[in-house]
N, C-alpha and C positions, 0 to 999 in steps of 0.2 A: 112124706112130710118132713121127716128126720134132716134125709138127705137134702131137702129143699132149705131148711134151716141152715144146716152146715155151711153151705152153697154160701147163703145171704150172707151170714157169720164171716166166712173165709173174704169174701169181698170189702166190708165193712173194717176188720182187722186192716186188708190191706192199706184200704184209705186211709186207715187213722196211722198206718205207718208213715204212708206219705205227707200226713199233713205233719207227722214229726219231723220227715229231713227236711219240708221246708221250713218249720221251726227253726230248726238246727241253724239249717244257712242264711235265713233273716235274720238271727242273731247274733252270727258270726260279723254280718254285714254294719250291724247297729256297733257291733264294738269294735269295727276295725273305723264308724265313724268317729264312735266316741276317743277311741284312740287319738284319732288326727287333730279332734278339736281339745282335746286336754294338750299334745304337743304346741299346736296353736297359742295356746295362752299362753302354755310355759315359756315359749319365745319370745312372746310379747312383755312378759310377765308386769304386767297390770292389779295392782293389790287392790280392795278397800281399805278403808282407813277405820278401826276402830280404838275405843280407847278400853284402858286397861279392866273397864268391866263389862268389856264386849258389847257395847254399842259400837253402833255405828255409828261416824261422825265425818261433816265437812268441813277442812281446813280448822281442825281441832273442837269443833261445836258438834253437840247432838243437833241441834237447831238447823243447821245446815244441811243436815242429813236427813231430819224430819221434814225440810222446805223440800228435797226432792223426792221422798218418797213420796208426796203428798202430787208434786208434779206428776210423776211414776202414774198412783194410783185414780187420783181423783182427774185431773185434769186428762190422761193418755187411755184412764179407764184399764189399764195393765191389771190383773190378777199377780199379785206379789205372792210366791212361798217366802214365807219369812224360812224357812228350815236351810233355803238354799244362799241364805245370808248369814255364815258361820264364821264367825271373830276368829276360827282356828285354822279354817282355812278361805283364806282371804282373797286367795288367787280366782280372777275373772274367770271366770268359766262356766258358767249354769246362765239359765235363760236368765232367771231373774237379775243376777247380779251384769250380764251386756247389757240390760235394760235399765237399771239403776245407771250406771256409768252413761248409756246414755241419754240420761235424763241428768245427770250430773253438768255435763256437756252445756244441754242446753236449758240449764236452770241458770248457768252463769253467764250464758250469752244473752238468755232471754232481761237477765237484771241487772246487767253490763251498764257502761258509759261508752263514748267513743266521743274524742275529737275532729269537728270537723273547721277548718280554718277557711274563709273567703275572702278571695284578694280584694274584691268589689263589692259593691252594693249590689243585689238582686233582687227585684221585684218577681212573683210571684204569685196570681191571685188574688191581687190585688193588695199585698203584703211586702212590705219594704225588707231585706236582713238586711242589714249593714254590715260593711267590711268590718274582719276581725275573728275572733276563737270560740267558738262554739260545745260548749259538752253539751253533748246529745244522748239521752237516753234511750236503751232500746225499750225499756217501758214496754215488756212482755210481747212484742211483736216478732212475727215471724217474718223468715226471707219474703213472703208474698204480701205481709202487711203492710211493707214499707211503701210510699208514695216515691217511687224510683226519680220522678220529675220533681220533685221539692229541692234545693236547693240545699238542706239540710241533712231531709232523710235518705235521700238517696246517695250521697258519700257515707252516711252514717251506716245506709244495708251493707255493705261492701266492706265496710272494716267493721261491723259488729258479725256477722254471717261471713264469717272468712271461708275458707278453699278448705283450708282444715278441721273448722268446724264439722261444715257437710258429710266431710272425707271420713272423720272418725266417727258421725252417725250410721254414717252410712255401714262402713265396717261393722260397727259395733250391733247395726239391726241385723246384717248378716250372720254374725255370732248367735245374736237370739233365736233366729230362726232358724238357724244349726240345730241349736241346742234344743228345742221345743219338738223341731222333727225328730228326733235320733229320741227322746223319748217317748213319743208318740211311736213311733218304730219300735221300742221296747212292747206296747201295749197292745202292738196287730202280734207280733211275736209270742205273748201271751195267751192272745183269741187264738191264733193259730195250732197253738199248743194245747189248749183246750180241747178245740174241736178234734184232736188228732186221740186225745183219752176217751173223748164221749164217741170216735167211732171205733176203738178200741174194747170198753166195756158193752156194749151192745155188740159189736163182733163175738167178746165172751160169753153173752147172754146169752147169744142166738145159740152158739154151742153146749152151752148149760140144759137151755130148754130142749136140744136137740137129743140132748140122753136123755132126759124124763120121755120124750115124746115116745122113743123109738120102743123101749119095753111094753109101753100102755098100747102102740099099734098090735103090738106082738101078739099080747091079750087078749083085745078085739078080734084077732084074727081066729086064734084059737079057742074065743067063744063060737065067734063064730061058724067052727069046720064042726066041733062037738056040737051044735043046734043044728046042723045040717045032718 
């Protein structure tokens, strides 16, 4: 029975050492990503704007900054850390803070103007515009909300939803979801590390019980041979 513990114990130990080098190297893995994406920003180096009592603020307003997080959180349904929005270090880099920028993005495209001018008269639906200058509201509309065939909003989609608009959501969702995986990545690295101590201490246990066990067989035995 001893030996049969040892046995389980030695097996168990083993596991739990392997679920440590994989620890090991998922976390290697996680910081050689976090690496790249912290060098990432720093190239780009993309700040938030706060003011001197660490708010956060757009184009010098808390207000501006509370309209996007509000976009962010209520309207995109995002889960904000407010922890990972720090006045000290300002630099884009955290999920939260790609996600705010790009809701920054299009908070200001979404409540934009754009001009659109008609050399003619165009009827439409039975609606006249008349030649001449038009400011056009994007009026919270997105690239698919626009009526592309309107004579209005569909020069309007195109210069309010520019090439670079897209381009920097698009990068900037990229970021987040960088940044969310590689923490997430942090957190299987933790399980893993876990599981690698809990087959570690029942490895130990199995060896603990294995010394009590083998004296008390010993015992039994040699009740046993004295009753015989």
């Amino acid at each position: 029975m001893a030996n049969k513990l040892r046995i389980v114990g030695a097996v168990l130990a083993l596991a739990g050492l392997g679920f440590f080098g994989a620890a090991i190297f998922a976390f290697t893995e996680v910081q050689a990503g976090q690496n790249s994406l912290q060098k990432f920003s720093e190239a780009q180096n993309v700040e938030l704007s706060y003011n001197e009592d660490g708010q956060l603020v757009d184009r010098g307003t808390v207000e501006g900054a509370e309209a996007i997080l509000s976009l962010l959180k209520d309207d995109w349904g995002y889960k904000v850390v407010e922890s990972e929005l720090d006045a000290n270090d300002p630099l884009v880099n955290t999920g939260t803070e790609y996600m705010y920028q790009m809701a920054l993005v299009a908070h200001h495209t979404l409540t934009g103007t754009t001009t659109v001018t008609l050399d003619e008269d165009v009827e439409y639906n039975g609606e006249t515009f008349e030649a001449g200058t038009y400011e056009v509201a994007t009026d919270g509309k997105y690239w698919a909300d626009f009526d592309r065939m309107h004579p209005l909003e569909g020069p309007a989609r195109a210069q309010a939803w520019t090439a670079t608009a897209h381009a920097l959501m698009g990068e900037l969702g990229v970021g987040s979801v960088t940044a969310s995986t590689l923490k997430l990545g942090l957190g299987i690295v933790g399980l893993i590390g876990g599981l690698g101590g809990l087959f570690l201490v029942i490895g130990g246990a199995c060896f603990w019980i294995a010394r009590d066990v083998a004296p008390a067989a010993a015992n039994t035995e040699v009740k046993a041979t004295a009753a015989a």
